[in-house]
N, C-alpha and C positions, 0 to 999 in steps of 0.2 A: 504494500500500500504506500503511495507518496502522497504527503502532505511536505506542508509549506508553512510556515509563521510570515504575514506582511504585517508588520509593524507587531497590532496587539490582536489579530483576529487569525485565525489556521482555515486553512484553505486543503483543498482535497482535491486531485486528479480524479478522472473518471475511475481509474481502477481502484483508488480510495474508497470513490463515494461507494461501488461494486462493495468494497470489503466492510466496511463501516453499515452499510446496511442491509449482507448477506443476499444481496441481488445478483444474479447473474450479470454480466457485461453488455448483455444483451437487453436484460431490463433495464438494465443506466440510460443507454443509447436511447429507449423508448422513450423514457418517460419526459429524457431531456428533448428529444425530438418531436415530443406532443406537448410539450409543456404549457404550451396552451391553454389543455385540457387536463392535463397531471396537476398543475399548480409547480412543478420541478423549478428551483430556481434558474436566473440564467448566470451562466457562469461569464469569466474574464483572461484577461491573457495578460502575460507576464512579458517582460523584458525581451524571452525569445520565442515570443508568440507561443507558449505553453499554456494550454487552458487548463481554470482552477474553476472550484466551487467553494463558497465561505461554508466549514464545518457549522457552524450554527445556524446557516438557511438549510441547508441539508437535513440537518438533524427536526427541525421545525417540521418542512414535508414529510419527511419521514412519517415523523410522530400523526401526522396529520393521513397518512395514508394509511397506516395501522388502521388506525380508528376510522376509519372509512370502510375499511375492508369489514373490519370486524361490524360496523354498522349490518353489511350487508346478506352477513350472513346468517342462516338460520337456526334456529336454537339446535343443539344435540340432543339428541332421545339420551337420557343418562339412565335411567332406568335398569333393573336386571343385576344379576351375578356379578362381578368385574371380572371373573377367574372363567365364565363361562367361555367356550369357543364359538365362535359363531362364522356361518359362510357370506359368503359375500355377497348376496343377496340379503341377511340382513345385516351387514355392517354397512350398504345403501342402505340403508332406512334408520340407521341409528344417525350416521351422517343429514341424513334427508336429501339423500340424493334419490333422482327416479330411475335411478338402473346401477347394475353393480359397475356397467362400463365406465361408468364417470368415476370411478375407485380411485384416488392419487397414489403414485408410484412408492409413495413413502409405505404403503399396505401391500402394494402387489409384489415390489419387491424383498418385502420383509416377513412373511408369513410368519406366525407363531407354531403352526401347526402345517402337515401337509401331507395328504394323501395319493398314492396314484390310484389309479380307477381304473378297472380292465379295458377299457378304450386306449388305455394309454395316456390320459390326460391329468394332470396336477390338480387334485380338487385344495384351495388352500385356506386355511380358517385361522382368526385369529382371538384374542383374548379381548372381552367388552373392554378393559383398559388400554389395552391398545391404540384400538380406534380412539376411544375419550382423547387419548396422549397424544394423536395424529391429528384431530380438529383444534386441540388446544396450541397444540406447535405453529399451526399454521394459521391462528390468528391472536399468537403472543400471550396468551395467557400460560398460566402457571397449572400444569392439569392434579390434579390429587390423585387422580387414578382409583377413583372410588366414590359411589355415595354416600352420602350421609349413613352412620349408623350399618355400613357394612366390617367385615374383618377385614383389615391392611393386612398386606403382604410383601415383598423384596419391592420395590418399586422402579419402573422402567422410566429412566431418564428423559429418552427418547427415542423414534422410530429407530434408531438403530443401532442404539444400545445393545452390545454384544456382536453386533455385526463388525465378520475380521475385515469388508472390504473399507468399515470406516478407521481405520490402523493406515492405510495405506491413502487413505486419501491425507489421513494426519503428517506423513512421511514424507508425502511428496508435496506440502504446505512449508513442512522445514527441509527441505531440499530448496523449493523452490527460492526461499527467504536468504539459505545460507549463500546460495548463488548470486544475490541482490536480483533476480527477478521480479515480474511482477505476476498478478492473477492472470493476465490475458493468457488463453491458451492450456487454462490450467485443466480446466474440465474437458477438452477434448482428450488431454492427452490421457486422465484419468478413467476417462471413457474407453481408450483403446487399449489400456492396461488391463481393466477388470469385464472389456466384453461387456459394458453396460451401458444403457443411452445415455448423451451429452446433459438432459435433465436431471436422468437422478447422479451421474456420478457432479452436478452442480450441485445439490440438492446434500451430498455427502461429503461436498466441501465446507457449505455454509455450517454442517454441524460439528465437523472439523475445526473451525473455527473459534466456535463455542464452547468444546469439549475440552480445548487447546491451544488458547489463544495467543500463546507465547509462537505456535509456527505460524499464526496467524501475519 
């Protein structure tokens, strides 16, 4: 990540603002190129035409896109077991979504459980806390992984908690850092490492991040 101090305020490069608020490079590029519509600050140019963003307009949109998102989404079914397994037809409908197709990668690729079926095909099912943990992650809330009044158990951090391909995205965060690199480029190449789409191996950086933020 490059940032910048002018004077008394920190400024962020695109690949900053990427790191600082766990977006893809791709989403930076969006929001700053609709920013119209985003609200995205606009940014400035330095001495050798180097474009910046001021850290505290960043951080404001940000804060303000959260809570936008989180506005627009629909409450979770919390209801039920937390320990129960359930298939993906109803972890759609705990989510509220109307098909299990709209399932986010953070579930598809993380099963709790997983069956083959004589057809040959992956039946996969995961823990109600699971899912909770997966709606909660992706609109910033803190998930308990439980209801009210039920029994706690080991508690999952997050979607990929336990997951070894999130080790390697940590690895190649302090590889990339000890190099003086930057994020650009980071999720293809972690994509073509572990055989998994350019989304979710972005998606196992951001929590990479998180997890580890010293290779951040």
């Amino acid at each position: 990540m490059a940032r910048r101090r002018f004077g008394r305020r920190v400024a962020l490069d695109r690949d900053g603002v990427a790191t600082h608020t766990g977006a893809a490079r791709s989403t930076v590029n969006h929001w700053h190129l609709y920013r119209h519509a985003t609200g995205f600050p606009d940014g400035f140019t330095d001495e050798a035409s180097r474009e910046w963003f001021w850290l505290d307009e960043v951080r404001a949109f940000h804060t303000a896109h959260r809570a936008a998102k989180l506005a627009a989404l629909t409450e979770v079914d919390r209801s039920g077991d937390p320990w129960e397994l359930v298939g993906s037809g109803t972890a759609a409908k705990i989510l509220r979504y109307r098909s299990y197709r709209n399932l986010p990668d953070e579930l598809l690729d993380c099963p709790d459980d997983t069956e083959e079926l004589p057809s040959g095909r992956i039946r996969r099912r995961w823990y109600r806390r699971t899912v909770w943990a997966v709606a909660d992650a992706r609109t910033g809330r803190q998930s308990t992984g439980r209801t009210p009044g039920t029994v706690t158990g080991p508690r999952k951090v997050h979607p990929y908690a336990g997951d070894a391909r999130l080790a390697a995205a940590v690895a190649l965060l302090d590889s990339a850092r000890a190099e003086g690199r930057g994020s650009r480029g980071l999720g293809v190449e972690l994509a073509t490492r572990l055989g998994v789409t350019e989304r979710t191996a972005q998606r196992l950086l951001a929590v990479a991040r998180e997890v580890d933020p010293i290779a951040a």
